[in-house]
N, C-alpha and C positions, 0 to 999 in steps of 0.2 A: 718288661717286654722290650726286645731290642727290633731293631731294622736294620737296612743297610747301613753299613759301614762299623756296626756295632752298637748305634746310637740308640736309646731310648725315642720311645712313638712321639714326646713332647719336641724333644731334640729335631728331630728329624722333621715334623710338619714346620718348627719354628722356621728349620732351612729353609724347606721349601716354600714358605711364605716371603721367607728374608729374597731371593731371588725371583719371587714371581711379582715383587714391588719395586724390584732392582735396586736395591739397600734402602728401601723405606722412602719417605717423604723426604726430599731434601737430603737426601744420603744419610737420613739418621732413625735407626730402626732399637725401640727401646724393651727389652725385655725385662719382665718380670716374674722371676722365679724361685720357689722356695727355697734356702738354704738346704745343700746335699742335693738340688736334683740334678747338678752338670754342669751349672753356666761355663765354667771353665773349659769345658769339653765342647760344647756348643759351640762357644767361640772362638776355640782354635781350630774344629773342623771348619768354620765358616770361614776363618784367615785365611787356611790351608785351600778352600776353593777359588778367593779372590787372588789367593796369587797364583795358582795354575790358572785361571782364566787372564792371567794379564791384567786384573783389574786394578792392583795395588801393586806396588814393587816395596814396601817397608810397611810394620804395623809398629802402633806405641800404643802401648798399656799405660795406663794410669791409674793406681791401686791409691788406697786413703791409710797406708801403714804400711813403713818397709818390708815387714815381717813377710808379707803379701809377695816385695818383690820377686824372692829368690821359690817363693813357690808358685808363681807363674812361669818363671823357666824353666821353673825341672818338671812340670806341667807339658809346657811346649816341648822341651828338647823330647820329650819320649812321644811326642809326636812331630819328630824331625824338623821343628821349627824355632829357631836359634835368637832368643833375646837376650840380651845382656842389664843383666838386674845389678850389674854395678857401674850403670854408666851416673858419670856427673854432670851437671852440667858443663862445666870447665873443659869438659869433652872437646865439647863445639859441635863433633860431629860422630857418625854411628859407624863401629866399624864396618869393612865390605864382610866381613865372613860372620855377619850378625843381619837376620832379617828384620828385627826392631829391637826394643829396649823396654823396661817396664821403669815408671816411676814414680815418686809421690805423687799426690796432688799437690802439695807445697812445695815442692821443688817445681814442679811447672809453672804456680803461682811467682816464684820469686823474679822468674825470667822467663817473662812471655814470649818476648821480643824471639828471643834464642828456636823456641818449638815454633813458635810461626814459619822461620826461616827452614827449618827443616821436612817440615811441613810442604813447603812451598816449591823444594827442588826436587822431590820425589814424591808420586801418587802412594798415599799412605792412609791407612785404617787405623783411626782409633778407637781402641776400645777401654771406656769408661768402667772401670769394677767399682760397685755399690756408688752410682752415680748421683745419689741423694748428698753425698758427703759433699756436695760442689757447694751446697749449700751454707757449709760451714765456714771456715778458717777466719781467718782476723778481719774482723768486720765485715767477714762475709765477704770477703775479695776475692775469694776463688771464683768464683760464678764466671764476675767477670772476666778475670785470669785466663776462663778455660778457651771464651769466646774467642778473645783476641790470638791466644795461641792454636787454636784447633778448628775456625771457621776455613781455612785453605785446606782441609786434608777433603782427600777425595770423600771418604767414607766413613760414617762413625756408628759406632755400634754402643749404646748404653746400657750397662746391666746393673739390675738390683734384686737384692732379694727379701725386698719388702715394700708393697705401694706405699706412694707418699702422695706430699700437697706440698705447693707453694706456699710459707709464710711471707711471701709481700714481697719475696726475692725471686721470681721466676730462675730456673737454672738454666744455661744456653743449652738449647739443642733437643729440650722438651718441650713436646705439644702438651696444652692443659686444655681441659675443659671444667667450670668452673673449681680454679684452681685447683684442680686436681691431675696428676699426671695420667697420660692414657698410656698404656703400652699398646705398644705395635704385636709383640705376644705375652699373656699370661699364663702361669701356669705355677700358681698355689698350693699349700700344704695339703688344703683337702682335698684338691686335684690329684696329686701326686697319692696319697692314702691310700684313695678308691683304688688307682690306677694297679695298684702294690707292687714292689720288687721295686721301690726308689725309694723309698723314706721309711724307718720306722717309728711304729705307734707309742705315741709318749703318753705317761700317768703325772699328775702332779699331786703330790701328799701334800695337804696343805694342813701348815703346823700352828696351833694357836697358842694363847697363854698371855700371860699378864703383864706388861707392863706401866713401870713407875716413872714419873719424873717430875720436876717444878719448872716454874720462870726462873729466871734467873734474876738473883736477889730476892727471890720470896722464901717464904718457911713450907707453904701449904704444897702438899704432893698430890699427884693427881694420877690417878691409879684405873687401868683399863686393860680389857682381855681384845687382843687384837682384832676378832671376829668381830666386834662391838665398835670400832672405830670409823669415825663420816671422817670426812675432806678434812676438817681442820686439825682432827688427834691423829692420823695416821702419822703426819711427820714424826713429832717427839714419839709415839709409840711405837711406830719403828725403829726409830734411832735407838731408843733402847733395848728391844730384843736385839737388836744386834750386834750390840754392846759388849765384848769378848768377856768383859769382866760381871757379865750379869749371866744366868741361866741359863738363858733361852737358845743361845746360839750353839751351845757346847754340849746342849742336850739333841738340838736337830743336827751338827755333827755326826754323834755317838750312833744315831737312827741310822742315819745316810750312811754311815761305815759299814753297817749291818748290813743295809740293802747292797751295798756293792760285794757284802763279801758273801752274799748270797748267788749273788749274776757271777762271781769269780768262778764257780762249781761249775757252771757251763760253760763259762768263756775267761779261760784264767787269766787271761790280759786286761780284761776290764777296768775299766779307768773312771778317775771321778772329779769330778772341778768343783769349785767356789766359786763363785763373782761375786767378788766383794768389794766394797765400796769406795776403798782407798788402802794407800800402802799400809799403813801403820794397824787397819783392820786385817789386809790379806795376811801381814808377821804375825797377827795374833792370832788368828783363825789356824794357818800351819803351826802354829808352836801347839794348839789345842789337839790337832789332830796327830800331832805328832804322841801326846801323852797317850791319846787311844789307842794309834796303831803300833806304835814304836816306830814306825820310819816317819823319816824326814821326807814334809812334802816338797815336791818344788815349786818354788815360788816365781811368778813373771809379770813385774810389774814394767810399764812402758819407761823409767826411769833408770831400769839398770841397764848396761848396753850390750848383754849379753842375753838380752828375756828370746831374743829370737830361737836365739840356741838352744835356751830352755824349754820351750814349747816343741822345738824338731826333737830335742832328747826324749821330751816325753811320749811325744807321738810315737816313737820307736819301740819303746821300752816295755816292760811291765809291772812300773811302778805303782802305786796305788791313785794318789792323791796329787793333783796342782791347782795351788789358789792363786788369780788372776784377777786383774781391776780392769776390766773394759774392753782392754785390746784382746779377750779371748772371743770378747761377743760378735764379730763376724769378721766371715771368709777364713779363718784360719782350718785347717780340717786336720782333725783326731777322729778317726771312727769309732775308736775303741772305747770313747767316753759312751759308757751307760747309766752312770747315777750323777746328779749335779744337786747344788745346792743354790740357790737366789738369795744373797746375801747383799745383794745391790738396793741403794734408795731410791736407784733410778725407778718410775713406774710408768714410761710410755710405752707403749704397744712396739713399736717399733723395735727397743730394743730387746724389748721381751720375747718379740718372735726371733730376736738373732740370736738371744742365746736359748733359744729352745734349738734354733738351727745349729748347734753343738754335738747335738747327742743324739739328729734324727736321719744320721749318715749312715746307707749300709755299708756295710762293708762285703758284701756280696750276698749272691741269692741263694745261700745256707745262713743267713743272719735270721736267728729270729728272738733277738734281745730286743725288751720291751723298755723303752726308756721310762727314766723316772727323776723327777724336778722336784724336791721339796723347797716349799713355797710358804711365805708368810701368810695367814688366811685373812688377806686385806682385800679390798677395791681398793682400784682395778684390776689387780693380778688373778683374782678369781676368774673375772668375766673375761679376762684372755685366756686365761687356759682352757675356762670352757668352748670360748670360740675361736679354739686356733684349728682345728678340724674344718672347720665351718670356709665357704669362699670369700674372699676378702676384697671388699673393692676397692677400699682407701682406708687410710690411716689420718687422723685429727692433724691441724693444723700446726698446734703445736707441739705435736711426736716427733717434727721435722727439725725444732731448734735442735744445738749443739747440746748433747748430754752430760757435760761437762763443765756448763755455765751453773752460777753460785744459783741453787733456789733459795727463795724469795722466805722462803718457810725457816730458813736457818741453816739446811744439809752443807755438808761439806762440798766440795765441787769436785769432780770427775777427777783432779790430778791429786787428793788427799790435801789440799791444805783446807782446814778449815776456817769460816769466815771469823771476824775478827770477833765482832758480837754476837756469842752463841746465841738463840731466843729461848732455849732450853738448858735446863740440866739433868743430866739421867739418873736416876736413880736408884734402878734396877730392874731386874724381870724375872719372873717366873720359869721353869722348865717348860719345856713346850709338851704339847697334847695333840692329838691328831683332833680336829675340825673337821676334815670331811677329804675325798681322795674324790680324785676328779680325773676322771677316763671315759674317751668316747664321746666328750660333752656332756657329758654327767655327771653328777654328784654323788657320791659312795659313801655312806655315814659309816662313823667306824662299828658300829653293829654289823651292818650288812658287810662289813670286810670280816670282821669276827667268824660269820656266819659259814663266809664262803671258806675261810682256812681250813672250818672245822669238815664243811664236805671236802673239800682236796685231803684233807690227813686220810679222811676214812678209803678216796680212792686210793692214797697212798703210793709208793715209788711209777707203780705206771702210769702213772698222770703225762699226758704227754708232752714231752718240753715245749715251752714255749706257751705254755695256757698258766697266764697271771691270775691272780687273787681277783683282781679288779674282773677280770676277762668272766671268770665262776660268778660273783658279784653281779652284775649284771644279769645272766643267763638267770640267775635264781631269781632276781628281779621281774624277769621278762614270764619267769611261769608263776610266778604271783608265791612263792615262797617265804616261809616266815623267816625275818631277821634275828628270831630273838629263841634262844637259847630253853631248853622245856621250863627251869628254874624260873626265868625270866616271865614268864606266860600269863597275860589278864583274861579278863572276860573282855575284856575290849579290842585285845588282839589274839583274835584265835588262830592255830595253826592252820595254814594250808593242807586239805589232804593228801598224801602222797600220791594217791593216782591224779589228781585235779593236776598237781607237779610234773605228772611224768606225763599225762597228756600234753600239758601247756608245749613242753620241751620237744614230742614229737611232733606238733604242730611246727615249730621253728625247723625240727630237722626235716621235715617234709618241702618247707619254701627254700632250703637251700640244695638238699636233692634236685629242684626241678630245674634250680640255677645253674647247678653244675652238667645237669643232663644234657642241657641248652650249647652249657660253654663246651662239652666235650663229644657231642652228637652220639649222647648211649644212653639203654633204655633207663628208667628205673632201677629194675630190677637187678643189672648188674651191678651198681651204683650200691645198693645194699649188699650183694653180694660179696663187694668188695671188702666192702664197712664188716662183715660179718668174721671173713678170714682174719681180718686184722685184729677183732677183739673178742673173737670164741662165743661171740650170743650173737641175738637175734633181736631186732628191734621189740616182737612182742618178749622177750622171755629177758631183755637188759635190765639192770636195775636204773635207778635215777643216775647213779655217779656214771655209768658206762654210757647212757645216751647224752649225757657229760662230754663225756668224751668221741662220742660221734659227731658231735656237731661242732668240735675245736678242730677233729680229723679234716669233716668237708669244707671248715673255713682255710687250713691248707691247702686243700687240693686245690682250690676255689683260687686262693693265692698265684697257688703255683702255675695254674692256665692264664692267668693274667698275665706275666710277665713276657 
């Protein structure tokens, strides 16, 4: 749902709260918001009003990867506001016919001294993208970096799209309460959801199967189904499904191809990513995917000096397939990605929601691709996909270190080199197996997905786009439905009766009738009426699959008055 000026309802109160506190406490107003829901857009409408009111005469962006720069100013330029994403330092100074400039955080790190001064002779705004990252760089000297260079600018605006916490390093220009940062505004995935017509709804397939490996210099191998795994076998049992040259990875591949060339049929551009764990993983994961598809994926790893380019290529295109190590997991924006794979060791929350923030970008309010993440079926990454719907207050303390520091566990570290003393050796892994599909904050056993395919085939091609397996799944769920196939059948699990099912069902479409009656001020009656022309019955005279499909109809409509 938009407002003035175009903006989204989030958007738009954030302004007006940004301005009713006169840029926040101390000129520093922190926003947190989920990946895809605008910041960008946010923060160049709120530029574009401090410099019509006189309150700024230059803004400086500071992004945590170049890649970032050059899509901040074609950001601003199409909303008439002129950065220069190739300024150097060596500059010295900003052109006149540029209103600011965007640039590293490590470039600002290197020479404080320099954006202080600049800083200092013109009233200027800056704004912080994914301002957790201050907390990084080489011994963590950014923080300070930022203070000394950006404590003179009039106004500072910090954005992230994900809550954090101070690890022991407070970041300048963030209020905490205990150690935790407060935003000035929030506005979260599951925010964003309800809201609908800003983010779409993500499934995660979480993939299990067996992994082998030893210590290294021992004989004795030590063999585990990853569903099975506590804190200390997760490492080594990840590392080896991951393992290009074992099973596991080449088989959730092969799945993930399938599901995107299933979303290609509605959305022939559709696109699909990797994060994979390092370079010498991301070569081998596209060479694997290349035997499947026949085409060559593109590869973008931060080491080449052209990955920027490769990422604008793909974003363009419609190619299938690009495998990435890190730098795809935030602010970069591809809408077109619908199927991804988590092929990363990393497991904090943090970055787990950036790269779910990949795939959950509309690309407008006719999108109704349902995203999809296959996922290793470990903790933690379970219990974040279940609670990434869910509101989120903060993030662990140590989701905030750099994601790219060696763990302690043996993993390789965030730029592919591996530590010197592996703690493991890999051994091998099994193909992978579906564990359980996780949508809505729920758990979908692959029976109850079995279940739901076989009623979709029976409604057959008028199924109406946009109603996922998971989506039927559920609903069969919620009218107490059996999972299990007639063959299948105990005395201990008996069938639900079909009428007990179709009651359960219009019970459900009865409480969204009355939601919808509410959101669009009309009676019942028409509301059915409507429902009726569209699909030739009658609520009494439907079968199960068509009241099926009445209740995916009024969760459209539902959608579509929200926006």
């Amino acid at each position: 749902m938009t407002t003035v000026d175009g903006l989204r309802e989030w958007q738009q109160e954030a302004r007006e709260r940004y301005h009713s506190r006169d840029g926040g406490k101390g000129g520093n107003f922190l926003v947190v918001a989920t990946p895809g829901a605008g910041k960008t857009t946010f923060a160049l409408t709120l530029t574009k009003d401090l410099i019509d009111q006189g309150v700024i005469e230059k803004v400086v962006v500071v992004v945590p990867t170049a890649h970032l720069r050059r899509q901040w100013s074609g950001a601003a330029a199409r909303m008439a506001v002129q950065l220069d994403h190739r300024f150097v330092n060596a500059n010295g100074v900003v052109g006149k016919d540029f209103d600011g400039v965007v640039v590293t955080y490590q470039a600002v790190a290197s020479e404080p001294i320099l954006w202080r001064k600049l800083c200092s002779v013109r009233r200027t705004l800056v704004i912080f993208d994914e301002i957790h990252h201050a907390g990084e760089g080489d011994e963590q000297r950014w923080g300070p970096a930022l203070k000394t260079s950006f404590e003179m600018a009039t106004r500072r605006l910090l954005l992230s799209g994900t809550p954090f916490r101070t690890d022991g390093t407070p970041i300048p220009f963030v209020e905490y309460e205990e150690r935790r940062a407060v935003p000035s505004y929030n506005y979260d995935y599951g925010m964003a959801l309800a809201d609908g017509g800003v983010v779409r709804p993500a499934v995660f397939p979480a993939m299990d199967g067996e992994s082998k490996w030893r210590r290294s210099g021992e004989l004795a191998v030590t063999s585990i189904t990853l569903a099975d795994t506590d804190e200390k076998t997760v490492p080594p049992a990840l590392k080896a499904a991951l393992d290009p040259n074992g099973d596991w990875i080449p088989s959730v591949l092969k799945e993930a191809d399938a599901a995107l060339t299933q979303a290609r049929i509605d959305t022939p551009d559709a696109g699909g990513l990797v994060v994979a764990s390092d370079q010498n993983a991301a070569r081998a994961y596209a060479a694997i995917l290349e035997r499947i598809t026949g085409e060559r994926p593109a590869i973008a790893v931060s080491d080449e000096p052209d990955s920027s380019q490769v990422i604008k290529d793909f974003a363009e295109d419609d190619s299938r397939w690009i495998v990435a190590v890190q730098m795809v997991a935030e602010g970069v924006d591809i809408p077109r990605l619908a199927v991804g794979v988590y092929a990363s060791r990393i497991r904090t929350q943090m970055f787990f929601i950036q790269v779910v923030g990949r795939f959950v970008r509309m690309r407008g309010e006719e999108d109704e691709t349902t995203a999809r993440l296959f996922i290793p079926s470990i903790q933690p990454l379970l219990s974040y996909a279940q609670g990434i719907e869910k509101t989120v207050d903060a993030v662990l303390a140590d989701e905030e270190k750099r994601v790219r520091e060696i763990q302690a566990d043996g993993d390789s570290d965030g730029d592919g080199l591996p530590s010197l003393l592996p703690t493991f050796e890999t051994v091998g892994s099994s193909a992978a197996i579906h564990h359980t599909t996780i949508a809505n904050g729920e758990s979908i056993t692959p029976d109850e997905m079995a279940y739901a395919k076989t009623v979709m085939s029976r409604a057959g091609t008028t199924a109406p786009r946009g109603m996922t397996t998971e989506y039927v799944a559920l609903i069969l769920r919620t009218a107490g439905a059996t999972t299990s196939f007639p063959a299948q059948k105990t005395a201990s699990q008996p069938e639900t009766p079909l009428a007990d099912r179709k009651h359960e069902v219009r019970k459900l479409l009865k409480r969204k009738v009355g939601r919808y009656s509410i959101a669009v001020n009309k009676p019942h009656e028409y509301i059915h009426a409507e429902m009726n022309r569209h699909l030739g019955d009658t609520v009494k005279t439907a079968t199960f699959d068509s009241l099926l499909k009445r209740v995916s109809l009024l969760d459209r409509w539902l959608k579509e008055v929200q926006r």
